[in-house]
C-alpha positions as protocol buffer text, in pm:
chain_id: "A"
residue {
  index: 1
  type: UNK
  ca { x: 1365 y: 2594 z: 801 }
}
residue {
  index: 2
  type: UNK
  ca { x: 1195 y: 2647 z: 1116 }
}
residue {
  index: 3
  type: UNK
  ca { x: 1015 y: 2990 z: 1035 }
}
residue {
  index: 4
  type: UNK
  ca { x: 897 y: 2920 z: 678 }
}
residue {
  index: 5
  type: UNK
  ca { x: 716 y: 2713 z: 441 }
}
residue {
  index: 6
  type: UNK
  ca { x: 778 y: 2675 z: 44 }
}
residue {
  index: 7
  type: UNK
  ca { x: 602 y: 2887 z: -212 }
}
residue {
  index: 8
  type: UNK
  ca { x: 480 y: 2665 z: -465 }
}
residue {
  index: 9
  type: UNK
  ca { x: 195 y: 2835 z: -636 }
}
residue {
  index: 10
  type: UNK
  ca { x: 195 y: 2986 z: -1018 }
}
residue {
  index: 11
  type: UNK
  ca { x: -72 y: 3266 z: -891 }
}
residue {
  index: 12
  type: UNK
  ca { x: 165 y: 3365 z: -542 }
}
residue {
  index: 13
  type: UNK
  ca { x: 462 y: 3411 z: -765 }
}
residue {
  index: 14
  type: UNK
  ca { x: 249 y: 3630 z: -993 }
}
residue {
  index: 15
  type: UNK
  ca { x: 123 y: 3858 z: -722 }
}
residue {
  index: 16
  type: UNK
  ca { x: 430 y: 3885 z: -558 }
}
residue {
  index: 17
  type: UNK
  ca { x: 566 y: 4017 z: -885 }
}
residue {
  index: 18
  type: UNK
  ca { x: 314 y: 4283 z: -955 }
}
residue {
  index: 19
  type: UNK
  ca { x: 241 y: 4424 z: -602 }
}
residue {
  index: 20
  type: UNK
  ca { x: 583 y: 4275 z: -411 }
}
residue {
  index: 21
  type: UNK
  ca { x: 916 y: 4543 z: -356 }
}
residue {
  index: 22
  type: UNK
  ca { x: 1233 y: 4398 z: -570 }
}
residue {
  index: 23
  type: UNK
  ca { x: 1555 y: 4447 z: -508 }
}
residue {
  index: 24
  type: UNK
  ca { x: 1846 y: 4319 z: -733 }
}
residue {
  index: 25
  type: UNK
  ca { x: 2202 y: 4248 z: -719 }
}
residue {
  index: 26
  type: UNK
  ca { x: 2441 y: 4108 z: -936 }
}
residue {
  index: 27
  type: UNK
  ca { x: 2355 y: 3726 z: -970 }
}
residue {
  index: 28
  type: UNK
  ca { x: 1984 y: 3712 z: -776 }
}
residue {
  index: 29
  type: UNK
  ca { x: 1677 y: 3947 z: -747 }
}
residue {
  index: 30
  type: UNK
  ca { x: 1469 y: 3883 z: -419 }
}
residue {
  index: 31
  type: UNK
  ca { x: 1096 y: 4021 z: -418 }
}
residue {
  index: 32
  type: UNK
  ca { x: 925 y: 4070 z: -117 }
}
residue {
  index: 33
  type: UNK
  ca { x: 569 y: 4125 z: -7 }
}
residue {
  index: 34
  type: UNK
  ca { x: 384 y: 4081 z: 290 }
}
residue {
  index: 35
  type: UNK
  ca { x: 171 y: 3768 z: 350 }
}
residue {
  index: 36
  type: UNK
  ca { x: -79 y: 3820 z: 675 }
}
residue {
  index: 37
  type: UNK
  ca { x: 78 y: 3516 z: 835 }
}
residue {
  index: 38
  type: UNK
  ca { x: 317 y: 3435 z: 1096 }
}
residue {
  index: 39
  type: UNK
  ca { x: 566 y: 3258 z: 908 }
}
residue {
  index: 40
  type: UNK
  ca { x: 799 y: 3331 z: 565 }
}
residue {
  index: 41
  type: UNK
  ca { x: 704 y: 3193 z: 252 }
}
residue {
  index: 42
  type: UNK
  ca { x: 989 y: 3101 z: 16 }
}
residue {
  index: 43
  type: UNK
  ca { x: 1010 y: 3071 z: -386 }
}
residue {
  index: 44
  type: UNK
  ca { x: 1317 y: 2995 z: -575 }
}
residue {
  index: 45
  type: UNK
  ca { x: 1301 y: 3045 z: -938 }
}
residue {
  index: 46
  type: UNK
  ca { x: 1593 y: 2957 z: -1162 }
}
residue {
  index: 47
  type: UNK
  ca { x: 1529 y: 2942 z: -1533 }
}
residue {
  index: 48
  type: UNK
  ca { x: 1649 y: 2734 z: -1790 }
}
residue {
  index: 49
  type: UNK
  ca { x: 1871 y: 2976 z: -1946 }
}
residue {
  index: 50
  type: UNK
  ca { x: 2130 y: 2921 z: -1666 }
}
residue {
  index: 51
  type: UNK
  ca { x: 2242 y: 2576 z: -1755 }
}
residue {
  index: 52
  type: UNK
  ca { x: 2149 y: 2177 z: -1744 }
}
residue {
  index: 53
  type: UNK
  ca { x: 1965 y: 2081 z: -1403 }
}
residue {
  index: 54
  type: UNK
  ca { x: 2253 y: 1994 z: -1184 }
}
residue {
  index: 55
  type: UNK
  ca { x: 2366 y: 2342 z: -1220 }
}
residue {
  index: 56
  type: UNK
  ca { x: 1995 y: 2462 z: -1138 }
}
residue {
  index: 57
  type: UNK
  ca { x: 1980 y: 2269 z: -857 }
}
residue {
  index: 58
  type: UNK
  ca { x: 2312 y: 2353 z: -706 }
}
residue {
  index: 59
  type: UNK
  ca { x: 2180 y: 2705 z: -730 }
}
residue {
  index: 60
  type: UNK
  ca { x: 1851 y: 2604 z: -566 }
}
residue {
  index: 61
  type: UNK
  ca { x: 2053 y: 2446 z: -290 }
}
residue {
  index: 62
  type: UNK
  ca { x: 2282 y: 2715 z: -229 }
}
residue {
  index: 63
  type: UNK
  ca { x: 2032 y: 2987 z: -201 }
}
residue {
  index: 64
  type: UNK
  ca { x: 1841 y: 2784 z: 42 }
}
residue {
  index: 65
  type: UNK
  ca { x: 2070 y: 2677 z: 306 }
}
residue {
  index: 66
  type: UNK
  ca { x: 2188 y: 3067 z: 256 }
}
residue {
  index: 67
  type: UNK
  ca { x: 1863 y: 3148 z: 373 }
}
residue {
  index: 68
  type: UNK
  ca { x: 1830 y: 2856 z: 650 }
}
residue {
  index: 69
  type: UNK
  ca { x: 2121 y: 2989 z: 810 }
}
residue {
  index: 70
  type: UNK
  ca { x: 1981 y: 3377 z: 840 }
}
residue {
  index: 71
  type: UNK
  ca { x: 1615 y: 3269 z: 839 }
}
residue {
  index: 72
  type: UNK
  ca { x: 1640 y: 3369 z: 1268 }
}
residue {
  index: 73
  type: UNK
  ca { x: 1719 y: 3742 z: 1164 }
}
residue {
  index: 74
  type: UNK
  ca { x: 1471 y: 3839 z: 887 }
}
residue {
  index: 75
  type: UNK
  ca { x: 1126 y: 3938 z: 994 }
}
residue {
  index: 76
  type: UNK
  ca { x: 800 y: 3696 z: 1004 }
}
residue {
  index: 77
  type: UNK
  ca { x: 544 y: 3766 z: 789 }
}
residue {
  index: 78
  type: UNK
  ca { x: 672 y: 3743 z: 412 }
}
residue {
  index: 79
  type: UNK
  ca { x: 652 y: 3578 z: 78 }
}
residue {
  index: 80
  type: UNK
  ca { x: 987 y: 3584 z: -48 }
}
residue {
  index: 81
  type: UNK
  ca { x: 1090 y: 3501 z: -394 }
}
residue {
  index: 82
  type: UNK
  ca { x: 1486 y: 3449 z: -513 }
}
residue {
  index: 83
  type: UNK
  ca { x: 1505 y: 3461 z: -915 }
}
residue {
  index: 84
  type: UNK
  ca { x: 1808 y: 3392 z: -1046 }
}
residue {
  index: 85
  type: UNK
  ca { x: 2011 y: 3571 z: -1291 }
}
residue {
  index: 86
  type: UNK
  ca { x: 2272 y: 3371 z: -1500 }
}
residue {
  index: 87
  type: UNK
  ca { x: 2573 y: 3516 z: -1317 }
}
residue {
  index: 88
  type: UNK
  ca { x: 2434 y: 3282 z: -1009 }
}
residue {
  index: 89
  type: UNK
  ca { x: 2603 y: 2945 z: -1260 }
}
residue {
  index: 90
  type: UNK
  ca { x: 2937 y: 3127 z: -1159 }
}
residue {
  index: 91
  type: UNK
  ca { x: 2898 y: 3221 z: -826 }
}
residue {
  index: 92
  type: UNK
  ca { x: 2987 y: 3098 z: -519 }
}
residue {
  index: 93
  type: UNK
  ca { x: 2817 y: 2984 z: -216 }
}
residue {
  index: 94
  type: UNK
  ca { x: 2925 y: 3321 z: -37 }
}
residue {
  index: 95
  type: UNK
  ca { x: 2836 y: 3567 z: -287 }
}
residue {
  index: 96
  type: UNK
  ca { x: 2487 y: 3413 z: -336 }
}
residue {
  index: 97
  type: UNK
  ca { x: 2442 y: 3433 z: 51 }
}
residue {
  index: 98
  type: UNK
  ca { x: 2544 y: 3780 z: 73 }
}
């Protein structure tokens, strides 16, 4: 990802929660704010509740390289979290990109 660097931070997520815009569909729920920077900041959250860690992490994966491949046309600037919900276990890869 050329344009943006991984959220990692307990306290980013948390703001970007409270003070961010959401928007959900049917298997994720993006939340955007902006950041003051020139590049994207990206979070991926995927809770337990959606299955054992290989199905996490395919989710995690999939969202990613979703993202990587569109990261050119979004706008710079933003912290961006993905949550998922647990219809994102039965998804595929071209429903979680759109």
């Amino acid at each position: 990802m050329v344009y943006t660097q991984s959220l990692k931070q307990n306290h980013l997520f948390r703001r970007i929660y409270q003070r961010g815009k959401s928007s959900a569909g049917r298997s994720l729920v993006v939340y955007c704010r902006k950041n003051g920077t020139d590049y994207n900041r990206l979070g991926l959250t995927v809770g337990t509740k959606i299955g054992h860690a290989v199905v996490r992490n395919r989710i995690r994966r999939r969202v990613r390289e979703a993202y990587r491949l569109s990261e050119a046309d979004y706008r710079r600037g933003y912290d961006i979290v993905v949550v998922a919900r647990s219809r994102a276990a039965e998804a595929g890869y071209q429903e979680l990109a759109d």
